[in-house]
C-alpha positions in Angstrom: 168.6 43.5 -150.1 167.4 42.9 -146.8 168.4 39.9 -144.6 166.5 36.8 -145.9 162.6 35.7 -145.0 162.9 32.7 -142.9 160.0 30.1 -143.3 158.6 31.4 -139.8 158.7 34.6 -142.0 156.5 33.2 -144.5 154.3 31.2 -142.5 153.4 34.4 -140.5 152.6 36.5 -143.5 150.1 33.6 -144.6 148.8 33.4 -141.4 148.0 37.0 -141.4 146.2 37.2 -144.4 144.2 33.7 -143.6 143.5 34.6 -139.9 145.5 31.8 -138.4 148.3 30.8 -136.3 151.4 30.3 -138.4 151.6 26.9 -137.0 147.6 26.0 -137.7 148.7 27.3 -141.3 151.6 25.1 -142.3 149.6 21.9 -141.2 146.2 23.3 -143.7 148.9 23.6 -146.5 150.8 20.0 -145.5 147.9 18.2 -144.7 147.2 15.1 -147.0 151.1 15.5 -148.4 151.1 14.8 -151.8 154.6 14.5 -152.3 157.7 12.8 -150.6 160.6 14.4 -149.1 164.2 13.0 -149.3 166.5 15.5 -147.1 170.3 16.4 -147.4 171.2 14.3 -149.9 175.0 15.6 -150.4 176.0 17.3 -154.1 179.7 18.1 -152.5 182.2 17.3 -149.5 181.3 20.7 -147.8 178.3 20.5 -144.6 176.5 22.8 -146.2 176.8 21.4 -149.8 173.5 19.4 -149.0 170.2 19.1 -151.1 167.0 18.5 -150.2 164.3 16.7 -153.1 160.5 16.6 -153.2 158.7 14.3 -155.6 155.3 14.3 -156.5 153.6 10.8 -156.3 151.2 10.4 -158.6 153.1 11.9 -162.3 151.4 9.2 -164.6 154.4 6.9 -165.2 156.7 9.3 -166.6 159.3 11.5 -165.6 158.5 14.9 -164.1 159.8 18.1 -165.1 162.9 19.6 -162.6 162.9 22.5 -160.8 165.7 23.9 -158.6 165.1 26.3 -156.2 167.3 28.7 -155.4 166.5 30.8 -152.2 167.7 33.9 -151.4 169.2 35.8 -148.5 171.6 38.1 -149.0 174.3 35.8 -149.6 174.5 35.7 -146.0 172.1 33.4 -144.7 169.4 30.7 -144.9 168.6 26.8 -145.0 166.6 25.5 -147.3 164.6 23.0 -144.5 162.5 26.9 -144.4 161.5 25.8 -148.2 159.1 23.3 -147.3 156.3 24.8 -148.7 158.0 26.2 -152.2 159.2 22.1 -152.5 154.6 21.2 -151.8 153.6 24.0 -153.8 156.0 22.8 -157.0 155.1 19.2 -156.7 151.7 20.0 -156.2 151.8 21.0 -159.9 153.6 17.8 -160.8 157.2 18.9 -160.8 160.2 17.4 -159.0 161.5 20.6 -156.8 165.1 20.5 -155.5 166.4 22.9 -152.8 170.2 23.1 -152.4 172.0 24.4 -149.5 174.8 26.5 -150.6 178.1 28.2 -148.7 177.7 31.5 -147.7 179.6 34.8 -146.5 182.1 35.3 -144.3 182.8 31.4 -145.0 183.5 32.6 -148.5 183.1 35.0 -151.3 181.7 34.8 -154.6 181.6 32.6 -157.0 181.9 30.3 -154.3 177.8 30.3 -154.1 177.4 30.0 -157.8 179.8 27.1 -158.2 177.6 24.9 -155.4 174.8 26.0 -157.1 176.4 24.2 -160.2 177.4 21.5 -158.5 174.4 20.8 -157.8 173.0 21.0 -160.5 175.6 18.8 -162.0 174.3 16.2 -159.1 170.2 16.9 -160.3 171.7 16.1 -163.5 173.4 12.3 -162.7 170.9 11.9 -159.9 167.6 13.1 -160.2 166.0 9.6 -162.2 166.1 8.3 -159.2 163.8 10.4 -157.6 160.9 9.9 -161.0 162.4 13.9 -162.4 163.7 14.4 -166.1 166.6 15.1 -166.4 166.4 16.7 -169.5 164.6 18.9 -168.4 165.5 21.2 -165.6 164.2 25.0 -165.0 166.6 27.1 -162.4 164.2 29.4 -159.9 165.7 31.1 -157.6 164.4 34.3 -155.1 166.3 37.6 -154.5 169.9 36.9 -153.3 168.8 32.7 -155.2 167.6 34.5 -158.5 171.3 36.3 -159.1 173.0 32.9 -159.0 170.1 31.5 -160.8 170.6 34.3 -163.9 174.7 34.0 -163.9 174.3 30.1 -164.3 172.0 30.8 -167.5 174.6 33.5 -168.6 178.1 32.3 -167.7 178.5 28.8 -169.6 181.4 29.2 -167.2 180.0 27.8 -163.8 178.2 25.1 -164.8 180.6 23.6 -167.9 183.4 23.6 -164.9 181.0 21.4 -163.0 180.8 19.1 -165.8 177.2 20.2 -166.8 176.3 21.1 -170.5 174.8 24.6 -170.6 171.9 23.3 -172.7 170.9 21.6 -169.8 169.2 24.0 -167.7 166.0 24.9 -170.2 165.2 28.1 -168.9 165.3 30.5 -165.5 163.1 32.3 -163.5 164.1 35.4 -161.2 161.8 36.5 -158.5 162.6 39.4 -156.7 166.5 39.4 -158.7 168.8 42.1 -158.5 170.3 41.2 -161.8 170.6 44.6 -163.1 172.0 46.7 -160.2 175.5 47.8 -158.8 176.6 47.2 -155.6 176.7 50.0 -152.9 176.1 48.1 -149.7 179.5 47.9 -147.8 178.4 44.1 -146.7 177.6 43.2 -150.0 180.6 45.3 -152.0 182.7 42.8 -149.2 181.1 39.0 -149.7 181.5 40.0 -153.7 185.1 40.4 -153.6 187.6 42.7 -154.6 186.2 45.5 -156.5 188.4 45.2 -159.9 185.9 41.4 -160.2 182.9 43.2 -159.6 181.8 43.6 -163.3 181.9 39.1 -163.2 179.2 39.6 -160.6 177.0 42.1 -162.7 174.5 39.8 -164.5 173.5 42.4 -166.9 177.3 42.5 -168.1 176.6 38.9 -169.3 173.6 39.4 -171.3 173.9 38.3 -174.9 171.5 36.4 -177.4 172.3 32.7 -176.8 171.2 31.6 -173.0 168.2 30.0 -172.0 164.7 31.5 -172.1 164.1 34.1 -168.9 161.1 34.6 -167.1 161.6 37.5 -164.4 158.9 38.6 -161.9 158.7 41.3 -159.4 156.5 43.2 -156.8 155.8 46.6 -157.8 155.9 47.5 -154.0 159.1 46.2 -153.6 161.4 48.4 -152.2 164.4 45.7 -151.1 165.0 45.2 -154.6 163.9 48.0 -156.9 161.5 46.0 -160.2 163.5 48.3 -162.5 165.8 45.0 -162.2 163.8 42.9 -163.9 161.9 45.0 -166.8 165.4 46.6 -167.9 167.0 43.2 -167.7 163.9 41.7 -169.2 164.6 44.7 -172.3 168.3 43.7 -172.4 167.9 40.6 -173.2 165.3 41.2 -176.0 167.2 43.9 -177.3 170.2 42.0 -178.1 168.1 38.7 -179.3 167.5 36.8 -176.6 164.3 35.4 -174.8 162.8 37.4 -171.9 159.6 38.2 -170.0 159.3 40.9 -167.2 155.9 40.5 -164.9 155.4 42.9 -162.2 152.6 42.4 -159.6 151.9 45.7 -158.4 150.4 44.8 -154.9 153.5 42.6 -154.0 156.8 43.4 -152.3 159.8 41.6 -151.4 158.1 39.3 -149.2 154.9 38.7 -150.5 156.1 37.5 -153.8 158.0 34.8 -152.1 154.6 33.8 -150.1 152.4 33.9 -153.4 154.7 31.0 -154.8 154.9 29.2 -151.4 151.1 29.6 -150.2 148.9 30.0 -154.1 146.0 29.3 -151.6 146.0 32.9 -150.4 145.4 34.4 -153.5 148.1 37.0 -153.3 148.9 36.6 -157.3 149.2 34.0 -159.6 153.2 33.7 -159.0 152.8 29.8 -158.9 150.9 29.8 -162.1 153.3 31.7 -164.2 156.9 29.6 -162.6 154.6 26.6 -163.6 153.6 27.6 -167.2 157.0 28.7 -167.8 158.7 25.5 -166.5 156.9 23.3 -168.3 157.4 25.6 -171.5 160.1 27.9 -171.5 159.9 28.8 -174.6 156.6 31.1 -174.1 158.4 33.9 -173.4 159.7 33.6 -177.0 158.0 36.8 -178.6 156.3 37.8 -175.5 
């Protein structure tokens, strides 16, 4: 896993496939903001145990469906003020987005990452009414580095009944891009996860049994940061032993470009935003799928 995709990152692939400055293209995909923006809201004591939340305005009187964000970056960097455009492309389809900040390596090591991450969630979970989300109903999405917190928070009760959260409280989880069902051989990753004896805690696959929520797991085919074998063999796992589990690979996407098609749908890249939506609202259709 490379070194995270900043938003200038993303803006600059959309701008190369639309023929546009990347500047010229965040203001055709902000213009007319249909949502409102509330930024680092704390969940914890720590400066980087901030949240940011983006609610839709018009959701017809009733509360909106939750979706946490979860970006990635090789557990090394990021800020989630580069998420603008994944918080206007989710409430865009009418659901309250939140984008947590989270403590990263060499500050720490895991779990410390999954545990904010939790936190949070246990914060979306006393908090988010406020801000016109449901919060009985909250979907975890999370990209690369993101979408391995997001799958050990829907596998380890662990991390989230330690925040005071009931597991049955998070609905379901999407991984974009995961590597949920890899070993580490990086040195710089083998070192942010700890001493080697834990390493098996860190394996998401290890974790795998019938009972979490409902998984929806998309990939580039082209990716070749994180290999898609990730998520169709995790995607089996899971089905294999019971649970609920759908693998979609885009064959034209990589690493990157996966990440843009959920940010920018306007390009066209694939319908990334389509499938996080369907599934949000309705985790349960990858029941059988």
């Amino acid at each position: 896993m490379k070194p995270s995709h900043r938003l200038l990152l993303l803006l600059s692939s959309a701008a190369a496939v639309s023929a546009c400055s990347p500047r010229r293209a965040a203001e055709l995909f902000l213009l007319g903001s249909h949502f409102d923006a509330v930024q680092d809201l704390p969940y914890g004591e720590g400066p980087r145990q901030r949240l940011d939340v983006y609610s839709p305005r018009d959701v017809g009187g009733r509360p909106a469906p939750v979706i946490v964000f979860l970006y990635g970056g090789r557990w090394q960097q990021g800020s989630n003020d580069e998420y603008r455009l994944v918080g206007s492309a989710l409430t865009g389809r009418g659901f309250v987005a939140v984008v947590p900040d989270y403590r990263l390596y060499p500050e720490v090591r895991f779990p410390a990452w999954v545990d904010d991450a939790a936190q949070a969630l246990r914060w979306v979970s006393d908090s988010i009414r406020r801000f016109g989300g449901d919060p009985s109903h909250i979907v975890v999405v999370g990209h690369s580095a993101g979408a391995h917190t997001a799958a050990l928070l829907a596998l380890d009760e662990g991390y989230l009944r330690r925040a005071g959260v009931p597991p049955e409280a998070v609905r379901g989880v999407v991984s974009i891009a995961g590597p949920v069902a890899t070993e580490w051989t990086d040195r710089d990753v083998q070192a942010l996860m700890g001493p080697r004896e834990g390493w098996p805690a860190t394996y998401p696959l290890r974790h795998v049994g019938g009972s979490q929520p409902p998984m929806l797991l998309l990939h580039g085919g082209r990716d070749e940061t994180v290999s898609p074998k990730n998520s169709t063999e995790f995607a089996a796992l899971v089905r294999e032993r019971g649970g609920c589990a759908r693998a979609i690979v885009y064959q034209g996407l990589g690493h990157v470009s996966i990440a843009v098609a959920l940010a920018v749908p306007g390009l066209g890249l694939a319908p990334v935003l389509d499938q996080v939506a369907a599934f949000a609202r309705e985790p349960a259709i990858v029941c059988g799928a």
